[in-house]
C-alpha positions as CSV (number, residue, x, y, z in Angstrom):
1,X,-42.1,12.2,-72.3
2,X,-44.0,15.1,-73.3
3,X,-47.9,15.1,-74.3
4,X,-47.2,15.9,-77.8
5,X,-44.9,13.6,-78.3
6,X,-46.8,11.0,-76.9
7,X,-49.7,11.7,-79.3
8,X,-46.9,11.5,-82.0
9,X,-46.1,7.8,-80.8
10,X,-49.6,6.7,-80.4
11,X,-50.2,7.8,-83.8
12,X,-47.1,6.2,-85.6
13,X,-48.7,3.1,-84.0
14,X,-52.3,3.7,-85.3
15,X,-50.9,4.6,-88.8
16,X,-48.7,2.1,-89.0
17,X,-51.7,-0.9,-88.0
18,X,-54.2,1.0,-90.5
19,X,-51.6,1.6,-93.1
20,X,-50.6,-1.8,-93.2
21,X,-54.1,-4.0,-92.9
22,X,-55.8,-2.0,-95.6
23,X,-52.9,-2.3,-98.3
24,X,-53.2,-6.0,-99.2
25,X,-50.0,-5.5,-100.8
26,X,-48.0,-6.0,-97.3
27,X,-48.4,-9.4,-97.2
28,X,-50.5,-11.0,-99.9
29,X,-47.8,-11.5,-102.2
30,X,-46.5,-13.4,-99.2
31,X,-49.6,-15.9,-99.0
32,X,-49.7,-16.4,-102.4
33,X,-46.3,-17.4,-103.3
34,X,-45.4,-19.2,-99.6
35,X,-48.8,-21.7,-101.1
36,X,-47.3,-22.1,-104.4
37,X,-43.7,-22.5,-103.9
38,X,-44.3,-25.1,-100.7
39,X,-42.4,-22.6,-98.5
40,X,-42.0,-23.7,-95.1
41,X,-43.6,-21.1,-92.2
42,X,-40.3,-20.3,-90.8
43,X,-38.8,-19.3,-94.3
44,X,-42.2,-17.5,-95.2
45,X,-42.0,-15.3,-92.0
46,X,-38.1,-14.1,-92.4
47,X,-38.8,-13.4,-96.0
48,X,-42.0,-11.0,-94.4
49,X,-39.8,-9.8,-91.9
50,X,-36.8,-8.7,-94.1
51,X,-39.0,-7.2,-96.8
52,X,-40.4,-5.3,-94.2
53,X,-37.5,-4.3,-92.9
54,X,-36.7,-3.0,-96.2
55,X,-40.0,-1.7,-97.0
56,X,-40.0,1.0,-93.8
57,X,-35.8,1.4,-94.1
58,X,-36.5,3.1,-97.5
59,X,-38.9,5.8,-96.4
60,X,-37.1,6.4,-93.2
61,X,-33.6,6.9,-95.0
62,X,-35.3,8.9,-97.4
63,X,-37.2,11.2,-94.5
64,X,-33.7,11.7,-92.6
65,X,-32.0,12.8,-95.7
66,X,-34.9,15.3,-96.5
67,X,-35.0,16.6,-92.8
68,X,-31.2,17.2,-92.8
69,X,-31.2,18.7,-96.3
70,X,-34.4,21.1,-95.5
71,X,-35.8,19.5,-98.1
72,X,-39.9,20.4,-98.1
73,X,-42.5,17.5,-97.3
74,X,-44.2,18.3,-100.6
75,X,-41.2,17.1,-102.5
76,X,-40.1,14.5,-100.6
77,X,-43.8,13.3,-101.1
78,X,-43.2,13.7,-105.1
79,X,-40.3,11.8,-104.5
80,X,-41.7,8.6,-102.5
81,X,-44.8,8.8,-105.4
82,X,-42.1,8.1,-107.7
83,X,-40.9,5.3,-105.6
84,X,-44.5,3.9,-105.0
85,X,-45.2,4.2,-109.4
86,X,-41.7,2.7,-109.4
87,X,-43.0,-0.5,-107.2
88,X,-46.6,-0.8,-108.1
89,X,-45.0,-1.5,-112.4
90,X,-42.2,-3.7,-110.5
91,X,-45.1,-5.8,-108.9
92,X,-47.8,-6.1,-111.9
93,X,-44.6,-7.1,-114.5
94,X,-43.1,-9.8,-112.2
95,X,-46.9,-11.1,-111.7
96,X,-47.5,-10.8,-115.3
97,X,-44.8,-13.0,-116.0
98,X,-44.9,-15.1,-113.4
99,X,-48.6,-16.1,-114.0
100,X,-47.5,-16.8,-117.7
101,X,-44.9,-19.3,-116.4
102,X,-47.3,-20.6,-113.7
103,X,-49.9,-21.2,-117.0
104,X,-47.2,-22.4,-119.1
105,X,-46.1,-24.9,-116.0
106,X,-49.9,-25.7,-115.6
107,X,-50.8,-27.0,-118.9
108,X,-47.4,-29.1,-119.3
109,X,-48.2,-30.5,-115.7
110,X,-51.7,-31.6,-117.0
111,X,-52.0,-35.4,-117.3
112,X,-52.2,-37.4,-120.4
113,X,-53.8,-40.7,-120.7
114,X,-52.7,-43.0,-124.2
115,X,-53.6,-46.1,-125.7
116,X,-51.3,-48.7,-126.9
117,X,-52.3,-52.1,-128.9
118,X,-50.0,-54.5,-129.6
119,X,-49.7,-57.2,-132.3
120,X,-51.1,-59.8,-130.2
121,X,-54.1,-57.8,-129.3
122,X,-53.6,-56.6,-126.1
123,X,-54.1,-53.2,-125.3
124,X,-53.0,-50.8,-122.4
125,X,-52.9,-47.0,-121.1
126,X,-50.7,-45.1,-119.6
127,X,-50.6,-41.8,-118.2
128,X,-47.8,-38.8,-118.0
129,X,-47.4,-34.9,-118.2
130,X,-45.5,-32.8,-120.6
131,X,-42.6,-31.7,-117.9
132,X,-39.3,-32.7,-118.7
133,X,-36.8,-34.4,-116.7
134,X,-34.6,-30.9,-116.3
135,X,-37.5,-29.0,-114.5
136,X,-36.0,-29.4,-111.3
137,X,-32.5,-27.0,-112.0
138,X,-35.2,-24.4,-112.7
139,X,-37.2,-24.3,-109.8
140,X,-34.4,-24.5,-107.5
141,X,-33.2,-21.0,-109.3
142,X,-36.6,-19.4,-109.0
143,X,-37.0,-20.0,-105.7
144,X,-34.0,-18.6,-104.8
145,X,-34.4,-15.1,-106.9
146,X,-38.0,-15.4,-106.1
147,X,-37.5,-13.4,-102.2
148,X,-34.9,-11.2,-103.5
149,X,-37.3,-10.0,-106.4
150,X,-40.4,-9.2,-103.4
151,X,-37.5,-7.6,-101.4
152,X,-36.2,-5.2,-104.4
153,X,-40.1,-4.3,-104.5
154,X,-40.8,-3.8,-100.8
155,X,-37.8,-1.6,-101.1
156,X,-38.8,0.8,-103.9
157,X,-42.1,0.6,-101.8
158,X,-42.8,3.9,-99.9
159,X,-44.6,4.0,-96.4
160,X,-46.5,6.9,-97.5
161,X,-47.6,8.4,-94.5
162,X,-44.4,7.8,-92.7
163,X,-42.4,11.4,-93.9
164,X,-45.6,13.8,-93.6
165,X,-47.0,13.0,-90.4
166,X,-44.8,10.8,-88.1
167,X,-41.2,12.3,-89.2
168,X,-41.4,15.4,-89.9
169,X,-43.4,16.4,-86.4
170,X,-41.1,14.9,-84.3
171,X,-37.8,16.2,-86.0
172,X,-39.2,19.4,-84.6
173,X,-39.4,18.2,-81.1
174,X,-36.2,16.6,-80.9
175,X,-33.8,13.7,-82.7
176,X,-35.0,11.3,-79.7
177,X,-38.8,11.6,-80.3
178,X,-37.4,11.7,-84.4
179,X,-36.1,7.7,-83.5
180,X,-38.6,7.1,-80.9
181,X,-41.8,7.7,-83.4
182,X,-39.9,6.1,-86.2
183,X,-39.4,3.2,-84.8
184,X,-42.6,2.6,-83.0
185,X,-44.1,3.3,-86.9
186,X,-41.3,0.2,-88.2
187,X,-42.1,-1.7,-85.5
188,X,-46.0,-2.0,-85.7
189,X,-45.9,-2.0,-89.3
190,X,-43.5,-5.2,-89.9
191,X,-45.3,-6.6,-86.8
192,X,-48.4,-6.3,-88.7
193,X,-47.5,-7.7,-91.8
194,X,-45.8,-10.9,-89.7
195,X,-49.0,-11.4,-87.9
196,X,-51.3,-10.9,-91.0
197,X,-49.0,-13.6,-92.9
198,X,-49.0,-16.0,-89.9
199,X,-53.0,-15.8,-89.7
200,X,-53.4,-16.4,-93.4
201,X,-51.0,-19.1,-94.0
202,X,-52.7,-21.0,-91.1
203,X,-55.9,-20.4,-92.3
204,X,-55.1,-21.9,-96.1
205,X,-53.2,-25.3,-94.2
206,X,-57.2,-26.2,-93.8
207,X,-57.7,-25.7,-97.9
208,X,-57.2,-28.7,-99.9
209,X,-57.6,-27.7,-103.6
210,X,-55.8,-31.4,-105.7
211,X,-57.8,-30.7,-109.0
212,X,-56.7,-27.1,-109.1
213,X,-52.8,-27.4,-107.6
214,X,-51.5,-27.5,-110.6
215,X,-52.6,-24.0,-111.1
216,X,-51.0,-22.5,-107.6
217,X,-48.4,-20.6,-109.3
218,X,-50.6,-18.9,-112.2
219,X,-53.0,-17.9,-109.4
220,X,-50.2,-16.3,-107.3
221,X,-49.6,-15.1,-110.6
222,X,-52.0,-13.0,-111.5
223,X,-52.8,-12.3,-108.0
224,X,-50.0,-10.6,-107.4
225,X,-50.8,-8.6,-111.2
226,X,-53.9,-7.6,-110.0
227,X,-51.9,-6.2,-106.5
228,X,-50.0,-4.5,-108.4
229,X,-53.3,-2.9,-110.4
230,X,-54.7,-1.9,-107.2
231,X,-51.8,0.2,-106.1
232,X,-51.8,1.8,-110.0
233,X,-55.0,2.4,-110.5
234,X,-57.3,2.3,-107.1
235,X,-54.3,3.9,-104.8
236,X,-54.9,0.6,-102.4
């Protein structure tokens, strides 16, 4: 392995670390919905993994097609900014209405108390919530289009530094330092985002929130709206 090379892989590595930690969009829509839709840690990390999979796949398929074509950097760069506006409106409309559901979900959840007096005199209370007895065909639905929405997203997702400075360089040494670099980038990215995930989600076991439960899927919500802010309007 050559020097430059080298340098190439050790900064795929670094990039892909930095790149990933500072964008909280790598794995906080992971945290957010694995706490409100009671996903086990097992289904939580495949769902990281494969969205990460598909999060790097894009950018690398789209780098290979540009390097074959001769394509220039500044246009494949135009072309993952679309992708990245493309994601970042994905991500703050499926929050948006998500949070609305979550809201709507919260308030019928929200526990009544009633009087009743009877002829003879007697009174007594009871207590019940505004969800209906079909709730349940629902959820099951929504949890099972819910990791295929985050993967469509992670996919229209660009890895922004990926094309300019890891894949371009080492097409210009050779195709084995082209795959090499690549995959040390995919690697330590989706590695990153797994062990960011697994910290978090072991870190909120410890949080025990009753009077505000109700409210875990507005706040993943709108969590994931304001994620999806960041990336439109700060660049995070």
């Amino acid at each position: 392995m050559d020097s430059e090379l080298g340098i190439l892989i050790t900064t795929a590595a670094s990039i892909g670390l930095i790149h990933t930690v500072t964008g909280p969009d790598h794995y906080l829509p992971f945290i957010v919905l694995a706490k409100a839709r009671t996903w086990t840690v097992t289904k939580t990390m495949w769902i990281t993994f494969w969205c990460g999979v598909g999060h790097v796949l894009g950018s690398v398929l789209l780098g290979m097609a540009g390097i074959a074509l001769g394509i220039l950097v500044r246009k494949m760069e135009w072309i993952e900014s679309v992708r990245g506006e493309i994601a970042a409106w994905m991500l703050i409309a499926f929050g948006l209405l998500y949070g609305i559901w979550g809201t709507k979900k919260a308030i019928q959840k929200k526990t009544h108390t009633h009087s009743h007096t009877h002829e003879n005199g007697t009174e007594h209370h009871h207590t019940h919530t505004h969800l209906g007895g079909h709730h349940h065909v629902h959820t099951g639905t929504q949890q099972n289009l819910t990791p295929w929405i985050l993967f469509l997203i992670f996919v229209f997702g660009p890895c922004e530094p990926l094309i300019p400075l890891l894949m371009v360089p080492a097409a210009k040494s050779s195709l084995h330092g082209l795959i090499l670099v690549t995959t040390v980038f995919a690697a330590v990215t989706i590695a990153t985002m797994l062990v960011m995930v697994r910290l978090a989600l072991f870190g909120i076991q410890f949080i025990h929130l009753k009077n505000a439960e109700r409210f875990s899927h507005a706040i993943a919500g709108f969590t994931l709206l304001l994620s999806g802010l960041g990336i439109q309007l700060l660049g995070l």
